[in-house]
N, C-alpha and C positions, 0 to 999 in steps of 0.2 A: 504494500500500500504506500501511495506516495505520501511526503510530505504536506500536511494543512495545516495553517494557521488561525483558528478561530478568531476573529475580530470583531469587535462590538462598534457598530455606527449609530451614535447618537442619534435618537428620533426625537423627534419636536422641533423645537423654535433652532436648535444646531446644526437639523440634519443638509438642510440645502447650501447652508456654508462650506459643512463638512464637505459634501460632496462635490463641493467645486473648488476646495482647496487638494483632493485628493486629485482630481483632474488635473491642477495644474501642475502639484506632484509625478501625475505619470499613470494614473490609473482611472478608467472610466468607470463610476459605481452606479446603477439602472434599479433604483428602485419602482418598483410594480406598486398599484393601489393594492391595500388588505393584504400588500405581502411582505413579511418581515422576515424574508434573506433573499435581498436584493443583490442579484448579478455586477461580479466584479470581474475584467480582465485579465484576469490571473487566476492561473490553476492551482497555485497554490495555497489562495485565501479565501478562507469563508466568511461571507458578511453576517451577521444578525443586526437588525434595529430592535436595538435597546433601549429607554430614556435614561436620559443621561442621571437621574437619581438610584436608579438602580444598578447603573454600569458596575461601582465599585463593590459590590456585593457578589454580582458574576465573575468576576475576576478574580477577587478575593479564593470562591469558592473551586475554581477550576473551570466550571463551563465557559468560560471565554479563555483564549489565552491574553489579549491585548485589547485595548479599546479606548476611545476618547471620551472623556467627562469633565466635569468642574472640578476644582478645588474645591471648593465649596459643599459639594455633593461627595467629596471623598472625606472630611471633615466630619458632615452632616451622621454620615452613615461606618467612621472609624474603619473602611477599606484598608484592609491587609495588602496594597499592594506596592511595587515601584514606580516611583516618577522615571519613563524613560526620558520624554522631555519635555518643555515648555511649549507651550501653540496660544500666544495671544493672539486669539481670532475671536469673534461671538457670532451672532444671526445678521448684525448689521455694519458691521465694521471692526478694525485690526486692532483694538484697545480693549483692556480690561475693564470690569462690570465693577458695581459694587453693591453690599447687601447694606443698606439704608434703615435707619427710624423714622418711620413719617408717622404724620400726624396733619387733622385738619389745619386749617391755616388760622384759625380762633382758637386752640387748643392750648390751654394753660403748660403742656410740656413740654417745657423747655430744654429739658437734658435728660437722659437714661433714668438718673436718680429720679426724676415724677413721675415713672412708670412703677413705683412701688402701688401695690392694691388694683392696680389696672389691666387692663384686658389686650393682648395683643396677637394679633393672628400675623400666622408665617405660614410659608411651606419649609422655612427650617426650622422647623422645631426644636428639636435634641441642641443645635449649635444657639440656638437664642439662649433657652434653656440655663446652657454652661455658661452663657455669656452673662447674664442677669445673675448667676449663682454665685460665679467668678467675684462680683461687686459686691455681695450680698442683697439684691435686690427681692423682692416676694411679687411676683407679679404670674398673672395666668396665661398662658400661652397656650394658643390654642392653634391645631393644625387647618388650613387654608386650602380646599380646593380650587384654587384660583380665585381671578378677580377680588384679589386682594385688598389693593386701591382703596378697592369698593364699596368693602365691609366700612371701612374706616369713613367714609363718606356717609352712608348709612346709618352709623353709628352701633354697628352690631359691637365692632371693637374700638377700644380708645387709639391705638397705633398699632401698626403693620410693620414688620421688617419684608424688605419687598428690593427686587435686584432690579438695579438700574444703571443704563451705560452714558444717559446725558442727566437724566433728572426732566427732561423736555412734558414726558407724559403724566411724570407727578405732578408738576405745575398746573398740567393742563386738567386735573381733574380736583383743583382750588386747594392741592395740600403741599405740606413742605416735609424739606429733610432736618431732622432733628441734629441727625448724625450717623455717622458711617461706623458700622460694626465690621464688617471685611471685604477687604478686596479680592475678589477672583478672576482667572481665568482657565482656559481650557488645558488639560495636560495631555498627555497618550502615557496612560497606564499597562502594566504586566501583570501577570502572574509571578508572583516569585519564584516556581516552581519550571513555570516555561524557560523560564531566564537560563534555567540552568542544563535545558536540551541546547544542545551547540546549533544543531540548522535552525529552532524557533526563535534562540537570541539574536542571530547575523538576521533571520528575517524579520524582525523587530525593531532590528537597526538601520537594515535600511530603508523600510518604512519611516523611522522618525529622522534621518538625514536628509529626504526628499523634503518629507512635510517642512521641515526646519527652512529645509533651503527654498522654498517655495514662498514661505512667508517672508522671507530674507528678500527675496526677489521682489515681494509688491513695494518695500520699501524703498526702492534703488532706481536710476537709472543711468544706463548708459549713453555718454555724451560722446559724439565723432567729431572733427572738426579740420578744416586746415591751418595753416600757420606761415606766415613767411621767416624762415634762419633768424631774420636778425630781430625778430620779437620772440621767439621762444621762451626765452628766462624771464623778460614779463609776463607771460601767458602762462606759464608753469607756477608762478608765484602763484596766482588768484586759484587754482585749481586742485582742489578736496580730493585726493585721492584715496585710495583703500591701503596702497604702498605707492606706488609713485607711476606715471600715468604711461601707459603705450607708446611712444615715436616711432614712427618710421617715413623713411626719404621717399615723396613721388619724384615718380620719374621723370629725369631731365630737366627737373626744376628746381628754383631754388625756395620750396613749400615743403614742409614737413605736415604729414597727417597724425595728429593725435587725440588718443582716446583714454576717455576716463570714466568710472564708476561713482556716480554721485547721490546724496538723499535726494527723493523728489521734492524733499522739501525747498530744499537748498537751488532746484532748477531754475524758478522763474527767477531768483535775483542775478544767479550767477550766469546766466545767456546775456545778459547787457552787459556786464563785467568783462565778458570773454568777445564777444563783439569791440569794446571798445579797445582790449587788449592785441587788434588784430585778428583776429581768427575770424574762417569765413567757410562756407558751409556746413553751419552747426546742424548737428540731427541730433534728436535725441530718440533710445530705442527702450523700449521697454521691454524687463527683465521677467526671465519664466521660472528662475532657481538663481541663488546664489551659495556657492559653495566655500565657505570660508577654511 
């Protein structure tokens, strides 16, 4: 029997992320409606859609070897497993989330300490819980089948701990943030057990150097350009490199072509920079991996 790797794809608000960050990784994942083991291009891998709250529990116990979840949710639920690596990605962009105290926006609670005697719904539980316990705090917490928000707007509960990547939607539904209990994002989890089959650890690894280097890649891009000889050392000054930037001589001229790897952040200031330092047919290309 050949070698498989069982791997857990986050279902819910992750999974369209997930699966178009494994695309740009290297691999196409085809999930079906009402089907939860969605087709992967690789013979090697078996998918299941998991939610990502109970990822850590499958892993823990064997039935997955690998798979993507929160921090949060591995916390939530005290998963026995390894961090292979870090994946700040969410549902809606490359930044990490945070698990918030809100409260109406008339709400006498000003701080965690006036949630003593009061009522607070989550879907983290156990992690509030500790958190409130941790302070010495008495307060009832109560579990959240969604619409969280909502409760607290309705006034079923006095505060919500509730995960939020701008804060945009709590504002929009008249409440505020008290304060931030944790910050999370995505990891790619093991079995501790798998880790230790030699073909599941190498293919576990290079699963999370792709994934790594994929997200490395939206951050980046790379800038081509030309140069005339005798501005070069100006041009080299203004120019952010990773170590130091590509030269090489077109032909029969006296123009150097050079390229470099730059944050996109850093793009739109540094193309007038580099314009004005001489350089002339800038392109800039967008990055599908970076491998450091």
């Amino acid at each position: 029997m050949s070698n498989i790797l069982k791997l857990g794809i986050p279902k819910g608000s992750l999974e369209e992320a997930t699966k178009s960050l494994f695309a740009q990784a290297g691999w196409s994942i085809n999930a079906r409606s009402r089907n939860y083991f969605p087709s992967i291009d690789d013979a090697e891998i078996h998918c299941s859609l998991v939610r990502a709250q109970e990822m850590g529990h499958y892993i823990t116990n064997g039935v997955l070897d690998a798979g993507l979840t929160g921090q949060d949710w591995l916390a939530e639920t005290n998963a026995e497993v390894a961090v292979v690596a870090d994946l700040v990605y969410s549902k809606a962009s490359d930044q990490k989330c945070r698990w918030v105290l809100v409260v109406k926006n008339n709400s006498e609670i000003k701080s965690v300490e006036d949630l003593e005697g009061k009522r607070v719904a989550t879907e983290l539980v156990n992690f509030t819980k500790q958190y409130l316990a941790h302070r010495n705090i008495n307060a009832i917490v109560e579990f959240s089948w969604g619409a969280t928000e909502a409760k607290v707007v309705e006034g079923l509960a006095d505060a919500a701990v509730e995960i939020t990547e701008t804060g945009s939607t709590i504002k929009a539904h008249g409440l505020r943030i008290v304060c931030d209990l944790l910050e999370t994002h995505t990891v790619f989890v093991a079995n501790k057990t798998a880790l230790q089959d030699a073909w599941k650890k190498q293919k576990i690894e290079q699963i999370a150097l792709l994934l790594q280097s994929a997200l490395m890649g939206r951050e980046k891009a790379l800038l081509k350009m030309n140069v005339p000889k005798s501005r070069l050392d100006e041009l080299v000054k203004q120019l952010p490199s990773l170590h130091a930037p590509t030269i090489n001589r077109l032909y029969g001229d006296d123009w150097l072509a050079v390229e470099t790897v730059v944050s996109k952040k850093e793009v739109r200031k540094i193309i007038p920079t580099l314009k004005a330092a001489g350089a002339e047919g800038i392109l800039e290309f967008e990055l599908r991996k970076m491998v450091l």
